[in-house]
N, C-alpha and C positions, 0 to 999 in steps of 0.2 A: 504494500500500500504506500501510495506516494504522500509523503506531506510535510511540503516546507516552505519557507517563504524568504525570498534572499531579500536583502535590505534594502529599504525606503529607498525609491526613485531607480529603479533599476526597471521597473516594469514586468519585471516577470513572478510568476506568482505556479507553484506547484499546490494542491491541496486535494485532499477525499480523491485521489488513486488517478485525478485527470491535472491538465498542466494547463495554463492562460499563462498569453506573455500580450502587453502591448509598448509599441513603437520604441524596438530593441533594437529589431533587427536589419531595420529594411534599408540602411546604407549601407552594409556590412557585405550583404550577398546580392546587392544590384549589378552582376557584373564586373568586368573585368578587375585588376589588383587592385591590394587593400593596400591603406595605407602605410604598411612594411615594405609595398612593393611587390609582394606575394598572392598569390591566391589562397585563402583561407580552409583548409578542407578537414573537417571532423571524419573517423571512423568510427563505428561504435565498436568494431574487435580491432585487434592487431594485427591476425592476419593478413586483412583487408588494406590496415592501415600500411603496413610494411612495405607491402608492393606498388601504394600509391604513392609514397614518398620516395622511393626507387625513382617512380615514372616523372615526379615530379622533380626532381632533382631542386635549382636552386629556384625556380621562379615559385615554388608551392612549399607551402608550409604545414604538415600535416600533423592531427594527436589523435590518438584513439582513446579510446571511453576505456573499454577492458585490459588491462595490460599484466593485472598481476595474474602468474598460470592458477592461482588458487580460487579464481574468482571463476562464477559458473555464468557465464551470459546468460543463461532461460532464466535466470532466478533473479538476474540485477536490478536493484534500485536506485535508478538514478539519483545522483545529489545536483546540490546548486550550480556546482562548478559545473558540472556535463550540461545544463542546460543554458547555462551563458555561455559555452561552447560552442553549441549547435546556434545559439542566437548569432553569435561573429560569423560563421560560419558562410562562405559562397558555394559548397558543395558538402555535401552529406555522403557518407556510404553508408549501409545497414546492410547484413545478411539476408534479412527478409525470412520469408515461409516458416513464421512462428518464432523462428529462433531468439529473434531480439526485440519482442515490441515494444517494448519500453524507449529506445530508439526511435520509433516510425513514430509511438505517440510526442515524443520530444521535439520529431522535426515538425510533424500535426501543431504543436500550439507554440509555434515560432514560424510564423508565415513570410515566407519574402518573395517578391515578385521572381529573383532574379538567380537564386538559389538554384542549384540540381543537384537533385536527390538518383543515389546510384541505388536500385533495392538490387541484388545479384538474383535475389527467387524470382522477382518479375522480369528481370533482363534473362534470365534461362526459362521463362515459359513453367514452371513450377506453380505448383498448387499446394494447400492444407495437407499434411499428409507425407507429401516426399521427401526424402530425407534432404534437410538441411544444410547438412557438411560438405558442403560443396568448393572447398578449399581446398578437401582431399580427392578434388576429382581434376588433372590436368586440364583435360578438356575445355571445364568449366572455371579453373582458371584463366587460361586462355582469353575468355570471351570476356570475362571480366577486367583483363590488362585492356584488349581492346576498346571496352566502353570507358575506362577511365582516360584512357587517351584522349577518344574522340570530346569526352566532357570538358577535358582541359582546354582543348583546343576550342571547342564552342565559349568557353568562358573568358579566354586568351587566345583569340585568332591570331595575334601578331606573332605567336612566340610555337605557331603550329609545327613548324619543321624543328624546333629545339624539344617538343615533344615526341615527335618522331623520331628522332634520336634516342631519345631515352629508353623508347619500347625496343628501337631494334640493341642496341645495348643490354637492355636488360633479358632479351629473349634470347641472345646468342653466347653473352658471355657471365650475366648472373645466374642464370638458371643452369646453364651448361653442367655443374655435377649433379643436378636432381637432374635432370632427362639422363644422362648417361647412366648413374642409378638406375631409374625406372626402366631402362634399356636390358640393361645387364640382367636385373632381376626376373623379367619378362623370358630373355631366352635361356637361363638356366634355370628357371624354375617354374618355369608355369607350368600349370597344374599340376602342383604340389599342394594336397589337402592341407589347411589352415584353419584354424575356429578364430575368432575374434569377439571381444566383449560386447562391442556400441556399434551402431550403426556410422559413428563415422569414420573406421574403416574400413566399411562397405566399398565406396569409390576407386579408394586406391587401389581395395585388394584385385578389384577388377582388371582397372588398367593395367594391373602387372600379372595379371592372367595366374592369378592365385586360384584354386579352387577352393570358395569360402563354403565348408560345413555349418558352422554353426548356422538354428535355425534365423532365420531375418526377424523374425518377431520377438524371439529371445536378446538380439542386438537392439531393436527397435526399442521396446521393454527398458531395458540399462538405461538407453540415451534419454528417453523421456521419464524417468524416475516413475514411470509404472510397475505393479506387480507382473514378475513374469510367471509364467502360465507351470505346473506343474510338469506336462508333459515337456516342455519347452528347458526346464531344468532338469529331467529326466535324460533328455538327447544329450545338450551339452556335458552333462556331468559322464555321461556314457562314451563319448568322442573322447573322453582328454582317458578315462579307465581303460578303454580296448586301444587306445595309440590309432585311433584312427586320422587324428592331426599329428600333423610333424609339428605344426609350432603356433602354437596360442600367444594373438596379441590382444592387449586389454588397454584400455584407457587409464594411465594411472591414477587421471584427477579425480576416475569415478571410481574406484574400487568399493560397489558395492556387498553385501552378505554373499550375493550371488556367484559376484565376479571373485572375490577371495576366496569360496570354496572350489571353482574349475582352478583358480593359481593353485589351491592345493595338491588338486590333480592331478592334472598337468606338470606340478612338480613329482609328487611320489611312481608320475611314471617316467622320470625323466624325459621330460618333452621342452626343449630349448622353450622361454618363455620371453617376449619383449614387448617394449609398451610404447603408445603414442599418446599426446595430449590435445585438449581440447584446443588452446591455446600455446603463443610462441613461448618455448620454455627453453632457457631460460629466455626472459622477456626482452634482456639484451640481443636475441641474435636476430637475424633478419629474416623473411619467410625463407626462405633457402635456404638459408645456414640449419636452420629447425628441422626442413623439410626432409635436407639433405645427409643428418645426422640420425635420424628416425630410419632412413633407408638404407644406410649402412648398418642400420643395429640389427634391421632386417632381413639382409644380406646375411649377415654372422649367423643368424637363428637358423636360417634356411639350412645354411652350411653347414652347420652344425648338426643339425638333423637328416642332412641328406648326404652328406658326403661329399658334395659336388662342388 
Protein backbone atom coordinates (compact mmCIF):
# COMPACT_ATOMS: atom_id res chain seq x y z
CA UNK A 1 0.00 0.00 0.00
CA UNK A 2 1.35 3.28 -1.08
CA UNK A 3 1.25 6.37 1.28
CA UNK A 4 3.38 9.20 1.59
CA UNK A 5 3.40 12.70 0.84
CA UNK A 6 6.85 14.45 -0.20
CA UNK A 7 7.18 18.18 1.08
CA UNK A 8 5.04 21.29 0.75
CA UNK A 9 5.37 22.77 -2.89
CA UNK A 10 6.71 19.82 -4.63
CA UNK A 11 3.31 18.96 -6.11
CA UNK A 12 3.23 15.44 -5.82
CA UNK A 13 1.31 13.60 -3.46
CA UNK A 14 1.28 9.44 -3.16
CA UNK A 15 -1.60 8.28 -0.69
CA UNK A 16 -4.59 5.02 -0.06
CA UNK A 17 -2.21 2.78 -2.74
CA UNK A 18 -3.00 5.46 -5.86
CA UNK A 19 -0.31 8.56 -6.77
CA UNK A 20 -1.48 12.50 -7.95
CA UNK A 21 1.35 14.70 -9.00
CA UNK A 22 0.43 18.22 -10.21
CA UNK A 23 2.66 20.65 -12.41
CA UNK A 24 6.17 18.80 -11.79
CA UNK A 25 6.77 17.45 -14.51
CA UNK A 26 5.96 18.84 -17.69
CA UNK A 27 9.33 20.83 -18.44
CA UNK A 28 11.36 18.01 -17.55
CA UNK A 29 10.13 15.55 -20.27
CA UNK A 30 8.80 18.07 -23.10
CA UNK A 31 11.46 16.81 -25.20
CA UNK A 32 14.74 17.09 -26.25
CA UNK A 33 17.94 17.73 -23.29
CA UNK A 34 17.42 18.60 -19.99
CA UNK A 35 19.16 21.09 -18.48
CA UNK A 36 22.44 18.84 -17.79
CA UNK A 37 22.43 18.76 -21.35
CA UNK A 38 21.21 15.09 -21.04
CA UNK A 39 18.25 13.39 -21.62
CA UNK A 40 16.60 12.20 -18.50
CA UNK A 41 15.70 8.44 -18.52
CA UNK A 42 14.28 6.55 -15.32
CA UNK A 43 14.23 2.49 -15.40
CA UNK A 44 12.25 0.81 -12.98
CA UNK A 45 14.96 -2.42 -12.90
CA UNK A 46 18.58 -2.46 -13.62
CA UNK A 47 18.56 -4.79 -16.06
CA UNK A 48 16.77 -2.46 -18.35
CA UNK A 49 18.40 0.21 -16.85
CA UNK A 50 22.10 -1.11 -17.64
CA UNK A 51 21.64 -1.47 -21.35
CA UNK A 52 20.01 1.91 -21.68
CA UNK A 53 22.97 3.61 -20.20
CA UNK A 54 25.26 1.57 -22.47
CA UNK A 55 23.13 2.83 -25.46
CA UNK A 56 23.14 6.03 -24.15
CA UNK A 57 26.56 6.78 -23.41
CA UNK A 58 27.27 10.41 -22.77
CA UNK A 59 24.30 12.57 -24.07
CA UNK A 60 21.74 10.21 -21.49
CA UNK A 61 21.73 10.14 -18.02
CA UNK A 62 20.11 7.03 -16.72
CA UNK A 63 18.90 5.57 -12.75
CA UNK A 64 16.91 2.62 -12.16
CA UNK A 65 14.39 2.22 -9.28
CA UNK A 66 15.49 -1.52 -8.38
CA UNK A 67 19.08 -1.86 -7.98
CA UNK A 68 19.60 -3.66 -4.74
CA UNK A 69 19.79 -7.98 -5.91
CA UNK A 70 17.74 -8.39 -2.53
CA UNK A 71 14.82 -6.38 -3.54
CA UNK A 72 11.96 -8.38 -5.29
CA UNK A 73 10.35 -5.82 -8.03
CA UNK A 74 6.53 -7.69 -7.99
CA UNK A 75 6.60 -6.65 -4.33
CA UNK A 76 8.19 -2.96 -4.57
CA UNK A 77 6.84 0.00 -2.83
CA UNK A 78 7.70 2.87 -4.29
CA UNK A 79 9.03 5.82 -2.16
CA UNK A 80 9.37 9.68 -2.76
CA UNK A 81 12.40 9.62 -4.38
CA UNK A 82 11.24 7.02 -7.22
CA UNK A 83 8.47 9.24 -7.90
CA UNK A 84 10.35 12.64 -8.27
CA UNK A 85 12.38 10.55 -10.51
CA UNK A 86 9.86 9.59 -12.82
CA UNK A 87 8.42 13.27 -12.58
CA UNK A 88 12.23 14.64 -14.02
CA UNK A 89 12.16 12.15 -16.16
CA UNK A 90 11.88 12.45 -20.59
CA UNK A 91 11.74 8.70 -20.88
CA UNK A 92 10.48 5.92 -18.67
CA UNK A 93 11.38 2.11 -19.18
CA UNK A 94 9.17 -0.53 -17.19
CA UNK A 95 9.15 -4.32 -17.80
CA UNK A 96 5.50 -4.32 -18.11
CA UNK A 97 3.15 -7.76 -18.16
CA UNK A 98 2.44 -7.58 -14.29
CA UNK A 99 5.99 -7.52 -13.24
CA UNK A 100 6.37 -3.97 -12.10
CA UNK A 101 3.02 -1.92 -11.75
CA UNK A 102 3.94 0.16 -9.30
CA UNK A 103 6.04 1.76 -12.04
CA UNK A 104 3.27 2.06 -14.97
CA UNK A 105 1.01 3.50 -11.97
CA UNK A 106 4.04 6.01 -11.15
CA UNK A 107 4.44 7.10 -14.64
CA UNK A 108 0.04 7.18 -14.75
CA UNK A 109 0.20 10.02 -12.15
CA UNK A 110 3.14 12.16 -13.44
CA UNK A 111 1.61 13.02 -16.83
CA UNK A 112 3.84 14.87 -19.56
CA UNK A 113 3.06 15.62 -22.99
CA UNK A 114 6.59 14.86 -24.07
CA UNK A 115 7.77 11.82 -22.15
CA UNK A 116 8.19 8.13 -23.78
CA UNK A 117 7.24 5.46 -21.90
CA UNK A 118 9.28 2.16 -23.18
CA UNK A 119 6.63 -0.87 -21.44
CA UNK A 120 9.03 -4.13 -23.08
CA UNK A 121 5.45 -6.46 -22.41
CA UNK A 122 3.75 -4.13 -24.92
CA UNK A 123 6.68 -3.58 -27.29
CA UNK A 124 6.87 -7.63 -27.50
CA UNK A 125 3.12 -8.08 -28.06
CA UNK A 126 2.79 -9.91 -24.56
CA UNK A 127 -0.23 -10.39 -22.57
CA UNK A 128 -1.45 -11.11 -18.42
CA UNK A 129 -0.17 -14.35 -18.03
CA UNK A 130 3.36 -14.79 -20.04
CA UNK A 131 6.15 -14.92 -18.53
CA UNK A 132 7.66 -11.71 -17.67
CA UNK A 133 11.58 -12.22 -17.69
CA UNK A 134 12.16 -11.39 -20.78
CA UNK A 135 15.69 -10.11 -20.09
CA UNK A 136 16.46 -13.72 -20.05
CA UNK A 137 15.40 -14.03 -23.48
CA UNK A 138 18.02 -12.66 -26.26
CA UNK A 139 15.79 -12.30 -28.70
CA UNK A 140 13.80 -10.05 -26.75
CA UNK A 141 16.47 -8.38 -25.64
CA UNK A 142 17.27 -7.53 -28.99
CA UNK A 143 14.11 -5.73 -29.75
CA UNK A 144 14.21 -3.86 -26.65
CA UNK A 145 18.19 -2.39 -27.48
CA UNK A 146 16.31 -1.52 -30.70
CA UNK A 147 13.26 0.41 -29.22
CA UNK A 148 15.41 2.23 -26.95
CA UNK A 149 17.48 3.48 -29.65
CA UNK A 150 14.86 4.59 -31.92
CA UNK A 151 13.35 6.53 -28.51
CA UNK A 152 16.44 8.30 -28.15
CA UNK A 153 16.62 9.25 -31.28
CA UNK A 154 12.91 10.52 -31.42
CA UNK A 155 13.70 12.41 -28.35
CA UNK A 156 17.27 13.60 -29.72
CA UNK A 157 17.11 13.68 -33.43
CA UNK A 158 20.33 15.70 -33.73
CA UNK A 159 22.50 13.26 -31.97
CA UNK A 160 20.68 10.12 -34.04
CA UNK A 161 23.96 8.68 -35.73
CA UNK A 162 25.88 9.07 -32.04
CA UNK A 163 23.09 6.72 -31.01
CA UNK A 164 23.60 4.52 -33.61
CA UNK A 165 26.98 4.17 -32.80
CA UNK A 166 26.38 3.15 -29.57
CA UNK A 167 23.95 0.06 -30.53
CA UNK A 168 26.35 -1.02 -33.19
CA UNK A 169 29.15 -0.98 -30.21
CA UNK A 170 27.31 -2.32 -27.81
CA UNK A 171 25.94 -5.29 -30.03
CA UNK A 172 29.38 -6.26 -31.55
CA UNK A 173 31.70 -5.67 -28.87
CA UNK A 174 29.68 -5.44 -25.33
CA UNK A 175 27.63 -8.39 -25.62
CA UNK A 176 30.33 -10.28 -27.63
CA UNK A 177 31.03 -12.84 -24.57
CA UNK A 178 27.38 -13.41 -23.68
CA UNK A 179 26.56 -14.48 -27.57
CA UNK A 180 29.78 -16.52 -27.68
CA UNK A 181 28.57 -18.15 -24.22
CA UNK A 182 25.01 -18.69 -25.57
CA UNK A 183 26.97 -20.05 -28.62
CA UNK A 184 29.05 -22.41 -27.08
CA UNK A 185 26.45 -23.77 -24.77
CA UNK A 186 23.93 -24.28 -27.48
CA UNK A 187 26.27 -26.63 -29.59
CA UNK A 188 27.77 -28.67 -26.61
CA UNK A 189 24.88 -29.16 -24.84
CA UNK A 190 21.69 -28.87 -26.16
CA UNK A 191 19.52 -31.18 -25.18
CA UNK A 192 20.84 -31.89 -22.04
CA UNK A 193 17.95 -32.43 -19.48
CA UNK A 194 17.96 -29.40 -16.91
CA UNK A 195 15.18 -28.68 -14.12
CA UNK A 196 15.05 -25.19 -13.04
CA UNK A 197 13.36 -23.23 -10.18
CA UNK A 198 11.25 -19.98 -11.68
CA UNK A 199 10.02 -19.26 -14.68
CA UNK A 200 12.68 -16.86 -15.51
CA UNK A 201 14.93 -19.28 -16.70
CA UNK A 202 12.54 -20.47 -18.95
CA UNK A 203 13.92 -18.00 -21.93
CA UNK A 204 17.39 -18.69 -21.62
CA UNK A 205 17.11 -22.38 -21.16
CA UNK A 206 15.52 -22.21 -24.59
CA UNK A 207 17.64 -20.32 -26.56
CA UNK A 208 20.45 -22.47 -25.42
CA UNK A 209 18.55 -25.53 -26.55
CA UNK A 210 18.43 -26.96 -22.98
CA UNK A 211 15.89 -29.55 -22.51
CA UNK A 212 13.93 -27.82 -19.56
CA UNK A 213 12.07 -30.86 -17.24
CA UNK A 214 10.86 -29.31 -14.76
CA UNK A 215 7.01 -28.88 -14.87
CA UNK A 216 6.22 -24.96 -16.38
CA UNK A 217 3.67 -24.45 -13.72
CA UNK A 218 5.96 -25.68 -10.94
CA UNK A 219 8.43 -22.77 -12.30
CA UNK A 220 5.55 -20.53 -12.82
CA UNK A 221 4.26 -21.26 -9.19
CA UNK A 222 8.06 -20.12 -7.46
CA UNK A 223 8.12 -16.87 -9.76
CA UNK A 224 4.71 -15.78 -8.72
CA UNK A 225 4.86 -16.69 -4.99
CA UNK A 226 1.93 -19.13 -5.48
CA UNK A 227 1.20 -22.45 -3.89
CA UNK A 228 2.73 -25.14 -6.08
CA UNK A 229 0.57 -27.94 -6.93
CA UNK A 230 1.34 -31.23 -5.12
CA UNK A 231 1.76 -33.30 -8.19
CA UNK A 232 3.98 -30.47 -9.52
CA UNK A 233 6.33 -31.15 -6.34
CA UNK A 234 5.91 -34.74 -6.72
CA UNK A 235 7.72 -34.50 -10.43
CA UNK A 236 10.29 -32.17 -9.47
CA UNK A 237 11.39 -33.74 -6.30
CA UNK A 238 11.35 -37.16 -8.41
CA UNK A 239 13.77 -35.46 -11.43
CA UNK A 240 16.51 -34.29 -9.08
CA UNK A 241 15.91 -38.41 -6.96
CA UNK A 242 16.16 -40.70 -10.34
CA UNK A 243 19.02 -38.19 -11.98
CA UNK A 244 16.80 -37.43 -14.58
CA UNK A 245 18.44 -33.64 -14.62
CA UNK A 246 22.01 -33.28 -15.16
CA UNK A 247 21.91 -30.00 -13.56
CA UNK A 248 19.36 -27.95 -11.45
CA UNK A 249 19.28 -24.18 -11.66
CA UNK A 250 17.36 -22.10 -9.19
CA UNK A 251 16.99 -18.49 -8.58
CA UNK A 252 18.93 -17.76 -5.47
CA UNK A 253 16.89 -14.55 -4.59
CA UNK A 254 13.97 -16.84 -4.21
CA UNK A 255 14.81 -19.88 -2.53
CA UNK A 256 11.69 -20.96 -1.55
CA UNK A 257 10.49 -24.33 1.19
CA UNK A 258 10.12 -25.69 -2.23
CA UNK A 259 13.05 -24.74 -4.02
CA UNK A 260 15.42 -25.67 -0.95
CA UNK A 261 14.12 -29.16 -0.77
CA UNK A 262 14.81 -30.09 -4.87
CA UNK A 263 18.63 -28.06 -3.75
CA UNK A 264 18.59 -30.81 -1.33
CA UNK A 265 18.09 -33.27 -3.90
CA UNK A 266 19.70 -32.44 -6.32
CA UNK A 267 22.50 -32.26 -3.90
CA UNK A 268 22.22 -35.98 -2.10
CA UNK A 269 22.39 -37.15 -5.64
CA UNK A 270 25.16 -35.32 -6.80
CA UNK A 271 23.62 -33.34 -9.51
CA UNK A 272 26.02 -30.05 -10.34
CA UNK A 273 23.67 -27.27 -8.92
CA UNK A 274 23.96 -23.38 -10.01
CA UNK A 275 21.99 -20.36 -9.79
CA UNK A 276 20.62 -17.09 -11.51
CA UNK A 277 19.15 -13.80 -10.00
CA UNK A 278 16.35 -11.85 -10.46
CA UNK A 279 18.23 -8.95 -10.74
CA UNK A 280 22.14 -7.48 -11.69
CA UNK A 281 24.11 -9.07 -8.87
CA UNK A 282 26.39 -7.93 -7.89
CA UNK A 283 24.42 -4.57 -8.62
CA UNK A 284 27.87 -3.08 -9.77
CA UNK A 285 28.22 -5.18 -12.82
CA UNK A 286 26.79 -4.23 -16.13
CA UNK A 287 23.84 -6.55 -17.89
CA UNK A 288 26.68 -8.48 -19.59
CA UNK A 289 29.11 -8.79 -17.19
CA UNK A 290 25.84 -10.48 -14.90
CA UNK A 291 24.66 -12.17 -17.94
CA UNK A 292 27.96 -13.36 -18.94
CA UNK A 293 29.02 -14.76 -15.51
CA UNK A 294 25.74 -16.76 -14.81
CA UNK A 295 26.77 -18.46 -18.35
CA UNK A 296 29.97 -19.47 -17.48
CA UNK A 297 28.73 -20.84 -14.20
CA UNK A 298 26.47 -22.69 -16.46
CA UNK A 299 28.81 -23.96 -18.75
CA UNK A 300 30.83 -25.52 -15.48
CA UNK A 301 27.42 -27.32 -14.27
CA UNK A 302 26.94 -28.66 -17.64
CA UNK A 303 30.53 -30.00 -17.62
CA UNK A 304 30.57 -31.19 -14.85
CA UNK A 305 27.68 -33.30 -15.32
CA UNK A 306 28.33 -34.35 -18.65
CA UNK A 307 31.70 -34.69 -19.36
CA UNK A 308 31.91 -32.75 -22.31
Amino acid sequence: MLSWLLPAGSGLLLAGGGVLLAGCAGSAASGGASATGKLQVVAAENFWGSIASQLGGGKVAVSSIIVNPNTDPHSYEATASDGAAIARSQMAIVNGISYDGWASKLIAANPASGRVVLDAGKLLGLKEGDNPHQWYSPSSVQRVIAQIVLDYERLDPKDASYFEQRRALFETRELAEYNRLRSAIRARYGGVPVGYSESIFQPLGEDLGLRLLTPYSFAKAIAEGVDVSAADKQTADRQAEERAIKVWVYNSQNATPDVQRVNQLARAAHIPITTVTETLSPASDTFQQWQAAQLASLRAALHAATGR
